[in-house]
C-alpha positions as CSV (number, residue, x, y, z in Angstrom):
1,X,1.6,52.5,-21.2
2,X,2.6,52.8,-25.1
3,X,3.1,48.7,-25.2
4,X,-0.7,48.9,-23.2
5,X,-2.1,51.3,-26.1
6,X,-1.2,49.8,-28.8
7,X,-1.9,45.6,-27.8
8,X,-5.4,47.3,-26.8
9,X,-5.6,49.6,-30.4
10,X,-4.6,46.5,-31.9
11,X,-6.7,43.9,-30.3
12,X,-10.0,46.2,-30.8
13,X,-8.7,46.4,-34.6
14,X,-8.3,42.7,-35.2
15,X,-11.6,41.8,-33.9
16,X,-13.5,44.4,-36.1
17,X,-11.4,43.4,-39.1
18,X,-12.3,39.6,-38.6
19,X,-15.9,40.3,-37.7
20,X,-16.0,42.1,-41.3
21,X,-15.5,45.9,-40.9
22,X,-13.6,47.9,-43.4
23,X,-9.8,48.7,-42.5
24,X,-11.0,52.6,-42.5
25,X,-14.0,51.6,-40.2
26,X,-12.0,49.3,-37.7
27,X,-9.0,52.2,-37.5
28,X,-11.9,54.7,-36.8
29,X,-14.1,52.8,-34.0
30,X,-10.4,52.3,-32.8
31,X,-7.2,54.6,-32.7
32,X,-9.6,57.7,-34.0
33,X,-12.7,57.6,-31.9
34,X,-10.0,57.3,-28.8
35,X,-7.2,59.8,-29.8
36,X,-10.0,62.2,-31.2
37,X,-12.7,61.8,-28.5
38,X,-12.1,59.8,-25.8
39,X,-8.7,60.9,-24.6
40,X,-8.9,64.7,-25.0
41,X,-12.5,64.7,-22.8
42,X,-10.6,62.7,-20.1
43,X,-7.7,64.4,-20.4
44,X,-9.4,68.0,-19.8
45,X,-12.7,66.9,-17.8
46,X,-11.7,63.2,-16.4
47,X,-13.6,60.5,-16.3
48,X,-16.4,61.3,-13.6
49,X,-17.2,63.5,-16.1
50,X,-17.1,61.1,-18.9
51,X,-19.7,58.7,-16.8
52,X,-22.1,61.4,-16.4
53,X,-21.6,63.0,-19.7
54,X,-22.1,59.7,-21.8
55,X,-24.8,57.2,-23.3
56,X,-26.4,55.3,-21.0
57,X,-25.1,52.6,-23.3
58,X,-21.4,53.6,-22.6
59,X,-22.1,54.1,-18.8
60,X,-23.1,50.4,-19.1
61,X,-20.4,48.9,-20.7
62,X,-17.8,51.0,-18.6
63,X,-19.5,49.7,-15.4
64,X,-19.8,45.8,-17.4
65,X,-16.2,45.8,-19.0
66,X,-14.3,47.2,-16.6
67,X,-12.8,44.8,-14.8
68,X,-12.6,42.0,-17.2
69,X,-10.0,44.6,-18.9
70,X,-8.6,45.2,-15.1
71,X,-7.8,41.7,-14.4
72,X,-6.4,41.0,-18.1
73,X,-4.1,43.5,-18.1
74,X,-3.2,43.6,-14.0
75,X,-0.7,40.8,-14.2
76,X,1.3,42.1,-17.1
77,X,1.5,45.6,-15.1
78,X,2.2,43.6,-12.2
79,X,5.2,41.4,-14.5
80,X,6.8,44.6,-15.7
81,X,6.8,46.1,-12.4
82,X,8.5,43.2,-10.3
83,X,11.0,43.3,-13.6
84,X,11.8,47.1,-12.5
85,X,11.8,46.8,-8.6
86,X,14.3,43.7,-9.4
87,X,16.5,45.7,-11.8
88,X,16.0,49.1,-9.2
89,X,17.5,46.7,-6.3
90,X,20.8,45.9,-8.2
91,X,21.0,49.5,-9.4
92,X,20.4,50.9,-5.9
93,X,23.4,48.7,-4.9
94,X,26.2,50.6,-7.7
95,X,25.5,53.9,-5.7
96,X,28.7,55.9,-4.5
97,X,27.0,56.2,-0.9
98,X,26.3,52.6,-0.9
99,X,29.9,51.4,-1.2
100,X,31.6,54.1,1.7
């Protein structure tokens, strides 16, 4: 999830920088209105609660955006996963009960 963060913190940053925000105002629409806001409300209410307790603005773009950022990241998820299952099947094979 860190690698997920960040490329997301990142892209969100780049975009505002090139679109002509401020460093201060791109890092704020980005890492702080996330790790401020966002995170500790989902953390401690979850995200039912964020839908109901949010713009109508924000309830609209969660419903629009969604799934565009679903599908983007899905297949890296999906990469790093086979990667581990791969790895877990050659490990599974060194344990002692495997070679009695």
């Amino acid at each position: 999830l860190m690698g997920a963060i960040q490329g997301l913190f990142l892209a969100q940053f780049e975009v505002l920088r090139a679109r002509g925000h401020s460093p201060s105002e791109a890092f704020n629409e980005t890492v702080e209105e996330a790790t401020q806001s966002l995170y500790p409300l989902i953390g401690q209410n979850g995200m039912d609660w964020m839908y109901s307790n949010c713009s109508t603005t924000a309830q609209r773009g969660a419903l629009d955006w969604y799934k565009p950022f679903r599908d983007a990241a899905k297949p890296v998820f999906e990469k790093l996963e086979s990667e581990m299952w791969m790895a877990g099947k050659e490990v599974r094979k060194l344990r002692p009960e495997r070679n009695k």
